[in-house]
C-alpha positions, 0 to 999 in steps of 0.5 A: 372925838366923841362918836355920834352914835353913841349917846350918854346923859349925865344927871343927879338925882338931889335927893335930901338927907332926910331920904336916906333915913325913909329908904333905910328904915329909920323913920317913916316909911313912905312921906313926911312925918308929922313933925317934918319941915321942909323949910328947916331940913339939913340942906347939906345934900343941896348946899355941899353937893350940888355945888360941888357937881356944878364944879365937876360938870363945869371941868368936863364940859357936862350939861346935866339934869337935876331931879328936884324934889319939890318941897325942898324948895321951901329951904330959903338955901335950896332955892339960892342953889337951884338958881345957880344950877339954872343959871349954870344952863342944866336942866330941871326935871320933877322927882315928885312932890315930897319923894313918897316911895310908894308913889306908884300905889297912891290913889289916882287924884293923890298921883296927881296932885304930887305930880302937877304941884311939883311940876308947876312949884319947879317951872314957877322956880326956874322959868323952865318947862319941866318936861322930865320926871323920875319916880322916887325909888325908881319905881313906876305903875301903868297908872303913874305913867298915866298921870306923869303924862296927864300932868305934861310931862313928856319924858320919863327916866326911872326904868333901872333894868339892872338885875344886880341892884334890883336883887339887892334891894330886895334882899335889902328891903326883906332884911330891913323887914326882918329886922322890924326896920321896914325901908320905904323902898319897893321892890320891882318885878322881874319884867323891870329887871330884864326890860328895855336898856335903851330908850323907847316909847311907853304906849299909853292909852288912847294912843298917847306915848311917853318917851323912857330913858332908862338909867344905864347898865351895861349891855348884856352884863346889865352891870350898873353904871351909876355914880355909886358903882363907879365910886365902888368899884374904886379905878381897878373896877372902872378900868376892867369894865370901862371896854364895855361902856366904850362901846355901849350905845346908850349910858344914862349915868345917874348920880346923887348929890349925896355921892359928892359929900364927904362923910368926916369933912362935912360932919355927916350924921353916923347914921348915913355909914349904912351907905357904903361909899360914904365910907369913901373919901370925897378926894377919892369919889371926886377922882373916880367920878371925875375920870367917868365923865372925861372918858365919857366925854371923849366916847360919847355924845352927850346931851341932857335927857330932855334933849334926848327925849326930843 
C-alpha cells in the first residue's frame, strides 16, 4: 500500500525530434531556423511516443503531465495526439512557445510574449487552465519566474538540483564548443546544482510566490531519477538504488517522449545515436520503465504535479 507520506509525480516532457539537433549542435543554437516549419516537423516524437506513454500510464494506473511545446501544435497530427492524452485525463502544462534554450536570457517583452502565446495556444487546445511551466533546458532566471508568473502560471517544475547531470552537461556543452558545434543548451550555477530537492515556494516580488517542484534526485547522492537513468542504468542499476527511492520523500520522475522510440524499429535518423539510450531497444526501455512506475506505484503516492502544487 502505497505511503501517504511519500509523494511522486510522473510527467513527460514532449519534446520534437528537431530539438535534439538544437541541443546537440546540429542546427541552430537557440529557436527556429529561417527554414522551420511547425506545421511540417517529423512528428514521431508525438505520434510514436506519446501514445505509446498513454499505454504505459493507462497499465500502471499513472495520471501524468505532458509538457507541450506549443508551436507544435500547428502539425495537424499533434493536435489528434494531444486530444487523446486530454481525453485519457492528464494534464497539460506550458514548455514555451518554440523551446529556445536561452529563454532565460531573452528580453523581458520576448520572455512574455513566448510564454502568454503558449500559454493561451494550450488552453484554447485542451479547454485546460494551464497552470504549470517548465523551462526549456531546465533552465530559469529571476526574471523568468517573474513572467512565468505574469502570465498565470501558478507552478513551475525546472529546478533539476542534481550535480552529476549538471556536470555533465557542461562538460558536454564545453565540448560541443571545442568542436565548433555549439549546443543551445546552457549551463546552471552550482547554487542549482545543490538547491532545494523537495518543493518549495519561489519568493517573487511584491510579495507574490510560485510553487517549484523540482525534477527528482535522490536524497543525499543527488543520483537522477529520470527515464534516461532508469533506461541507463538497465534493471541491476534500478535494483541497487531502488532502497533509496523507496523511502524518498519526494520523486518528480520526468521522462521524454523520445524515451519510449525505438531507434531501428521506427527508422529514427542516425543522427539522434549521440543519445545514449537510443542505443537501447524499446522492448527493453518499455520494461525498465514499466517496472519504475509499478514499484512507484506501490511506494508512493502519486498525483500530478498540478495537484501537488495545490
Amino acid at each position: 500500500m502505497a505511503n501517504q507520506m511519500l509523494r511522486a509525480a510522473v510527467n513527460v516532457d514532449v519534446d520534437g525530434l528537431y530539438l535534439y539537433d538544437r541541443v546537440h549542435g546540429l542546427t541552430g543554437t537557440s529557436g527556429n531556423t529561417s527554414d522551420f516549419d511547425p506545421a511540417a516537423h517529423d512528428p514521431r516524437a508525438w505520434t510514436l511516443g506519446v501514445p505509446r506513454f498513454l499505454d504505459l500510464f493507462a497499465r500502471c494506473g499513472v495520471k501524468g503531465t505532458f509538457f507541450v511545446v506549443a508551436q507544435d501544435l500547428a502539425h495537424r497530427e499533434v493536435r489528434a495526439v494531444l486530444a487523446d492524452v486530454v481525453a485519457a485525463g492528464h494534464e497539460i502544462g506550458s514548455h514555451s512557445l518554440t523551446h529556445p534554450y536561452n529563454l532565460s536570457r531573452l528580453p523581458a517583452d520576448a520572455q512574455l510574449e513566448e510564454l502568454r502565446v503558449s500559454r493561451q495556444t494550450l488552453q484554447d487546445a485542451t479547454g485546460q487552465g494551464i497552470e504549470g511551466f517548465r523551462a526549456p533546458g531546465y533552465v530559469l532566471s529571476p526574471q523568468l519566474l517573474e513572467t512565468i508568473a505574469k502570465v498565470g502560471h501558478t507552478w513551475d517544475s525546472s529546478r533539476f538540483p542534481c550535480p552529476p547531470y549538471q556536470a555533465a552537461k557542461a562538460a558536454a556543452i564545453g565540448l560541443y564548443r571545442v568542436t565548433k558545434h555549439p549546443s543551445g543548451s546552457l549551463p546552471e550555477s552550482p547554487t542549482v546544482w545543490f538547491g532545494k530537492r523537495t518543493p518549495y515556494a519561489e519568493m517573487l516580488s511584491g510579495g507574490k510566490q510560485l510553487t517549484e517542484l523540482p525534477i527528482g534526485v535522490l536524497p543525499t547522492v543527488r543520483w537522477p531519477i529520470i527515464g534516461t537513468s532508469v533506461i541507463m542504468a538497465g534493471e541491476l542499476g534500478r535494483l541497487a538504488w531502488q532502497p533509496l527511492v523507496d523511502r524518498s520523500d519526494w520523486i518528480n520522475f520526468e521522462l521524454h517522449a523520445i524515451d519510449l522510440l525505438d531507434h531501428v524499429g521506427d527508422a529514427l535518423p542516425e543522427r539522434l545515436l549521440v543519445q545514449p539510450d537510443q542505443k537501447v531497444s524499446l522492448r527493453r526501455k518499455w520494461v525498465l520503465l514499466l517496472r519504475m512506475l509499478e514499484r512507484l506505484a506501490q511506494t508512493h503516492t502519486l498525483r500530478t504535479l498540478g495537484e501537488w502544487a495545490t
